[in-house]
C-alpha positions in Angstrom: -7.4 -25.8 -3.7 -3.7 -24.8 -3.6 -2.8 -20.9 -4.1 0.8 -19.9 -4.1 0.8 -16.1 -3.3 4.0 -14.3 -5.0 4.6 -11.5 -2.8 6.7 -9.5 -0.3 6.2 -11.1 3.0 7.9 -10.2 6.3 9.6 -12.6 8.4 7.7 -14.0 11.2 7.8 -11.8 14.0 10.0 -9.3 12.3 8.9 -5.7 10.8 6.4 -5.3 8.2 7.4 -2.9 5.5 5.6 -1.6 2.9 2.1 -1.5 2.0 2.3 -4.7 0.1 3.8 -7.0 2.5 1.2 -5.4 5.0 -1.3 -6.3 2.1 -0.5 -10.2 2.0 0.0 -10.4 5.9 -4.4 -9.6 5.8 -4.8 -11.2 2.6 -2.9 -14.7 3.4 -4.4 -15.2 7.3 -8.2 -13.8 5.6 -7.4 -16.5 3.2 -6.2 -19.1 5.6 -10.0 -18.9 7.6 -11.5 -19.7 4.8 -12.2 -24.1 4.9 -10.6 -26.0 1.8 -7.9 -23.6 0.7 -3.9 -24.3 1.0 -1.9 -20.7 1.1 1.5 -21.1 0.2 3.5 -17.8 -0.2 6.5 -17.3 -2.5 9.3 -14.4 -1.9 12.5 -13.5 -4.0 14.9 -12.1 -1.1 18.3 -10.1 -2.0 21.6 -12.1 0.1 19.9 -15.5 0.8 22.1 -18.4 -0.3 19.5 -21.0 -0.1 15.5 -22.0 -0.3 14.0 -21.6 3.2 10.4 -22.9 4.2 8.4 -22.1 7.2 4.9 -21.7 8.7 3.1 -18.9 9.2 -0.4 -20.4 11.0 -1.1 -22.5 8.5 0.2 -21.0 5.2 3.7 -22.0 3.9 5.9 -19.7 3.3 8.9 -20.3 0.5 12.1 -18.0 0.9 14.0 -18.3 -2.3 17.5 -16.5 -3.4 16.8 -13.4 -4.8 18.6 -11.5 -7.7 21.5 -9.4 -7.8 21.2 -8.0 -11.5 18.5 -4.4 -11.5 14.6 -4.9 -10.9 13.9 -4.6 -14.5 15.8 -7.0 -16.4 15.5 -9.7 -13.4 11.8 -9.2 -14.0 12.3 -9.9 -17.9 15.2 -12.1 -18.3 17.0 -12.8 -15.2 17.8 -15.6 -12.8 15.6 -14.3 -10.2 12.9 -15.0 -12.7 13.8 -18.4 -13.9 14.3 -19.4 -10.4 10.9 -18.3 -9.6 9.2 -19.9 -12.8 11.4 -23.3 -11.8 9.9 -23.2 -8.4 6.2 -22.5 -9.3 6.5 -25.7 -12.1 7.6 -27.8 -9.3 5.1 -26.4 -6.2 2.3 -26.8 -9.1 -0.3 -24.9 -7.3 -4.0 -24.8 -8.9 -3.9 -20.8 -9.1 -0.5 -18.3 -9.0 -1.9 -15.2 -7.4 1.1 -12.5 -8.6 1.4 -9.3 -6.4 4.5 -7.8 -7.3 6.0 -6.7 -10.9 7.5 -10.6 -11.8 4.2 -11.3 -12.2 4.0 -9.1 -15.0 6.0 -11.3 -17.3 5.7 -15.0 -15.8 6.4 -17.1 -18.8 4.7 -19.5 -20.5 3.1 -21.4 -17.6 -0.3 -23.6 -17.8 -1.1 -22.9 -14.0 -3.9 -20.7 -13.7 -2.7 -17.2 -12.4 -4.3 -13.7 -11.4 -2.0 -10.4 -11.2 -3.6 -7.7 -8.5 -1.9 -4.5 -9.7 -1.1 -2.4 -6.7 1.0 0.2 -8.4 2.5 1.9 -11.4 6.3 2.3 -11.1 6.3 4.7 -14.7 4.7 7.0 -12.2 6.2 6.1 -9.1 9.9 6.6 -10.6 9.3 10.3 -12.2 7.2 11.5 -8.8 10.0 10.4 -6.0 12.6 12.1 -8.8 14.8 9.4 -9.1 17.2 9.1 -10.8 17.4 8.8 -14.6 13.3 8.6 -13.9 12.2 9.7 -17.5 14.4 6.8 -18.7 13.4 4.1 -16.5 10.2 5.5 -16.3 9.6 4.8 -20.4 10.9 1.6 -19.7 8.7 0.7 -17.0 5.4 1.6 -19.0 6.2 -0.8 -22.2 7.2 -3.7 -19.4 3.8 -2.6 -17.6 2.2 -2.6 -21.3 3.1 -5.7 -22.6 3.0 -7.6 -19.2 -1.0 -6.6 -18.6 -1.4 -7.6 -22.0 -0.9 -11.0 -21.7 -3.0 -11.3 -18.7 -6.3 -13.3 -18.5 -7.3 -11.9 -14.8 -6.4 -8.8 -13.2 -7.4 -7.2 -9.4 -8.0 -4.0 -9.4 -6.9 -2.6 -5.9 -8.9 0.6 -6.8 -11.2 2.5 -9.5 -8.1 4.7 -10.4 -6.2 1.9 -11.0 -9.2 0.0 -13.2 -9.3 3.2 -15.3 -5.5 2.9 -15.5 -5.1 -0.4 -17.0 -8.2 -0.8 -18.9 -6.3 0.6 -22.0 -3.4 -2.1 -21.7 -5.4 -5.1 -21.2 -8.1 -7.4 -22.1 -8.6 -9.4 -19.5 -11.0 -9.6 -16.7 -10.9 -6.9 -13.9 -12.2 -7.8 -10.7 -12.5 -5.0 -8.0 -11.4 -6.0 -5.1 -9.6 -3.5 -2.3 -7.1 -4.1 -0.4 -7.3 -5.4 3.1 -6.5 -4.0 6.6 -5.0 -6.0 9.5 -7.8 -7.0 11.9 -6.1 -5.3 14.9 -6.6 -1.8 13.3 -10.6 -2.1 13.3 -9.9 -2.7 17.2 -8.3 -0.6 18.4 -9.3 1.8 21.4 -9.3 5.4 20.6 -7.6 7.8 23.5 -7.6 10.8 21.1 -5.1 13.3 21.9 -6.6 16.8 20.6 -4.1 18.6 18.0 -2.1 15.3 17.5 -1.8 14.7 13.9 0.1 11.5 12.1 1.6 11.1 9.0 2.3 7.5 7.8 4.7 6.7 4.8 8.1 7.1 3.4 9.6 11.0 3.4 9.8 11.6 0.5 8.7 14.1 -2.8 6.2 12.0 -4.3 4.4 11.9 -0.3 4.9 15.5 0.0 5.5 15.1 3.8 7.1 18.5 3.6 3.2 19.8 2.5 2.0 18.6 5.7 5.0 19.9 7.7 4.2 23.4 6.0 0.6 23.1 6.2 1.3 22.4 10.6 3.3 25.6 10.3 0.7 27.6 8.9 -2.2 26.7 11.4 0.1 27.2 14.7 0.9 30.7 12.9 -2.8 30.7 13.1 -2.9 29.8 16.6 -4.7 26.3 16.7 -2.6 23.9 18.2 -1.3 21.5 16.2 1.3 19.0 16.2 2.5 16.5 13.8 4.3 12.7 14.3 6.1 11.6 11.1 5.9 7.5 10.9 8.2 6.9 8.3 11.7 6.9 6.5 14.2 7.2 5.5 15.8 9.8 7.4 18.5 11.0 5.9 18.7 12.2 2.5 18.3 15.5 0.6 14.9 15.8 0.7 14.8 14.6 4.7 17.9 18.0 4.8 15.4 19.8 3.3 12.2 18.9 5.7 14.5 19.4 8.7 15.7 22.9 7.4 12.2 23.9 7.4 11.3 22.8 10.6 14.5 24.6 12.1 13.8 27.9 10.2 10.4 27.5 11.4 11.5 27.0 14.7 8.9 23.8 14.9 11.1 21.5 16.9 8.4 21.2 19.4 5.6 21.0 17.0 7.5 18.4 14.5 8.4 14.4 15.8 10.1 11.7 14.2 9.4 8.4 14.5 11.6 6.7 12.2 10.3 3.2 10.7 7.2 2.8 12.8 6.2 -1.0 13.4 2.3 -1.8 13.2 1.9 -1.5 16.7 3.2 1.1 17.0 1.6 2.7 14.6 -1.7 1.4 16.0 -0.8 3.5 19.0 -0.6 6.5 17.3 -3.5 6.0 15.4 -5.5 5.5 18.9 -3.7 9.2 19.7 -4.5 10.9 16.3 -7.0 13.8 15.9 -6.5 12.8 12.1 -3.9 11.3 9.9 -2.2 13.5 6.8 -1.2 12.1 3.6 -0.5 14.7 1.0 0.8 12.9 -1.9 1.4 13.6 -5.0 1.1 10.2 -6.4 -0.6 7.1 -4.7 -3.1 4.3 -6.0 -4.5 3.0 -2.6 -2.1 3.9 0.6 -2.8 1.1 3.0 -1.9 4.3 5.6 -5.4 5.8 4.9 -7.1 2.6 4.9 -5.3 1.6 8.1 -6.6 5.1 9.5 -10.2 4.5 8.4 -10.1 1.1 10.2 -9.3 2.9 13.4 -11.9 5.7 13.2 -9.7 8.4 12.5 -10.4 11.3 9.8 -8.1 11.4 7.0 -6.8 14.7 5.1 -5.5 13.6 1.7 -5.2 14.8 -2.1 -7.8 14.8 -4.3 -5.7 13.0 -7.2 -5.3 9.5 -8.2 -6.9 6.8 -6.0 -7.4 8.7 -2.9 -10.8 10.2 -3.6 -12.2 6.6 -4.1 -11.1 5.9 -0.4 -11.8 9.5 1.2 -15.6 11.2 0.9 -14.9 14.6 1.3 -16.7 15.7 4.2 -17.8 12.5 5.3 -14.8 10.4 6.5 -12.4 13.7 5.6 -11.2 16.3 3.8 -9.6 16.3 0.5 -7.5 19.0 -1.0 -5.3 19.7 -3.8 -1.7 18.4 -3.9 0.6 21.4 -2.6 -1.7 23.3 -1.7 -0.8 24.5 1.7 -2.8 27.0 2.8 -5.9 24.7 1.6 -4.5 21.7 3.9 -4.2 23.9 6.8 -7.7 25.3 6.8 -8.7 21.4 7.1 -6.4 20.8 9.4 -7.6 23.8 11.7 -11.3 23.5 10.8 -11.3 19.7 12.1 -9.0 20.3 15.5 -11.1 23.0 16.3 -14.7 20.5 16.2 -14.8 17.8 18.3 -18.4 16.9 17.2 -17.1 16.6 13.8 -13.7 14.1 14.4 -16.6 11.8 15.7 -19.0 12.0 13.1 -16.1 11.4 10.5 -13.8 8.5 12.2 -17.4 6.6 12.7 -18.1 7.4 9.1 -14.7 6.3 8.1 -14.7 2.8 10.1 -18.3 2.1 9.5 -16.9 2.6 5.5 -13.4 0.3 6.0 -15.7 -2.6 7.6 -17.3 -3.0 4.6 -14.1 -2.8 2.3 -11.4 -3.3 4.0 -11.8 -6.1 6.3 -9.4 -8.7 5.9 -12.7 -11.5 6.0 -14.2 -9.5 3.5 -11.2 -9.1 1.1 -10.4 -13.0 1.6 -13.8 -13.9 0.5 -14.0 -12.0 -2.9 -10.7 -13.0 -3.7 -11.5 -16.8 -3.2 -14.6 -15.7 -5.3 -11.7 -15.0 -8.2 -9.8 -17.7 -7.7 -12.8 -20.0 -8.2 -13.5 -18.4 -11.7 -9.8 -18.2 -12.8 -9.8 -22.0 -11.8 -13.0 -22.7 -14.0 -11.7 -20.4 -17.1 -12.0 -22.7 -19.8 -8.5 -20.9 -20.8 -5.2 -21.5 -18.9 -3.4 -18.9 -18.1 -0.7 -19.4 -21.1 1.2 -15.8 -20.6 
């Protein structure tokens, strides 16, 4: 069976970036175990001049030029779109497997496809305060709307996320979560006591100054806390606005930047963390908390939107309310201080993200879906 993957994929060897290129990293070498399938991936890159395709194991992977006119009409009407449909009608794979928004309005192909929705950019744009967010943000729910529509099979990377598109859609939902690079389930815990790691972009909609406060508030307290920031960008007004709080707080020794963190090294500090924080306002199913779980680590995270599907409170974490401080901080000081309890909960967690998120796991299901989206006695005319 031939499965062309559209989706984000780094270049081999370089940085992954994002949650969903880490996604189809798992996904396509899960997928590439499995006997009888061919995995060819297909990318739209910014400033390429010309088709590239290379190997990654055994998947293909297809570089094409990318687009230069904004996200949203590309994804409509634009030549990034035609080039993509153009490419897919000559590759003439058995299933399309869309992860990314193009996939949302494919044309009127008679190859097979499935859509795994991994985010809501109405949301996304009005929680990082972009700019002329309500605006793009309407725009972005009819495109999200009529897109899901017109879809026979849909992924859903997460209950909040079923719930979510439900309303816009007919189609079969199958529930599948996403998957976790094998090397976080092995990894060899040297736990440094205190240590705490945030993961993710700094920015509003993360609330990465909430965790920064909520640090502030326990060393007021006297427990000894410290916190690595694995993320960017760091500049910016809302980075300004972190460091003046750290300064004013005098919390340079408490407070690290890492800058864009690479897997491994983000592996490392997972094997360091007494937990990891991720106080968002807005998330469907952060690969960071996954990636966390994997590693036997306790998560602290909000109790809104897809993060109470992945975190039991009291059993692999805490949960607390988004910008509440003084709530986070208590977790925070309640799990450095119990040593017993960081056990119980990262064994809790990685005993939980075997089950779901292991890449071998993830692959299977999905093959599972491609098999009935193959057999649909409907093509996938959208």
């Amino acid at each position: 069976m031939k499965i062309a993957i559209f989706t984000e994929y780094p270049p081999k060897g370089g940085p992954v970036r994002g949650g969903v290129a880490a996604v189809a990293v798992a996904l396509v070498r899960g997928l590439t175990k499995l006997p009888g399938l061919d995995v060819h991936v297909i990318w739209l890159e910014r400033g390429r001049k010309a088709v590239a395709v290379e190997q990654d194991g055994s998947a293909t992977i297809h570089r094409l030029p990318g687009s230069r006119w904004p996200h949203i009409a590309d994804v409509l009407v634009g030549p990034g779109r035609r080039r993509l449909m153009g490419y897919l009608d000559a590759l003439q794979p058995d299933i399309v497997h869309y992860h990314e928004t193009y996939g949302l309005v494919p044309g009127r192909m008679r190859i097979p496809s499935v859509f795994t929705v991994h985010g809501f950019d109405h949301l996304n744009v009005v929680a990082d305060n972009e700019r002329f967010a309500r605006s793009r943000a309407f725009l972005w729910h009819h495109v999200e709307r009529f897109g899901l529509a017109r879809h026979r099979h849909v992924i859903s990377i997460i209950p909040y996320v079923r719930a979510m598109i439900q309303p816009m859609t007919t189609a079969a939902i199958y529930d599948i979560d996403n998957p976790v690079d094998e090397a976080f389930f092995t990894i060899q815990r040297r736990e440094r006591p205190g240590r705490l790691l945030y993961v993710g972009t700094i920015c509003e909609r993360k609330d990465t100054l909430a965790a920064v406060r909520a640090v502030a508030i326990a060393v007021k307290n006297s427990i000894p806390a410290t916190l690595e920031i694995a993320g960017g960008p760091l500049e910016g007004p809302y980075f300004d606005k972190v460091n003046a709080f750290i300064t004013d707080n005098h919390l340079e020794g408490c407070v690290t930047f890492l800058g864009h963190a690479s897997p491994e090294l983000v592996r490392q500090k997972l094997a360091e963390a007494s937990a990891l924080v991720l106080p968002s306002w807005q998330e469907n199913a952060p690969m960071a908390i996954a990636e966390a779980m994997a590693a036997g680590v306790p998560v602290l995270s909000s109790n809104c939107c897809g993060m109470p599907y992945m975190v039991e409170e009291g059993e692999t974490g805490y949960l607390v309310a988004p910008g509440d401080c003084v709530a986070l901080a208590d977790r925070i000081s309640h799990l450095i201080s119990n040593e017993p309890l960081r056990k119980r909960m990262g064994e809790a967690a990685c005993a939980t993200a075997l089950q779901r998120f292991h890449p071998n796991i993830v692959a299977t299901k999905t093959y599972h879906v491609y098999l009935k989206v193959a057999g649909s006695n409907h093509s996938s005319d959208v």
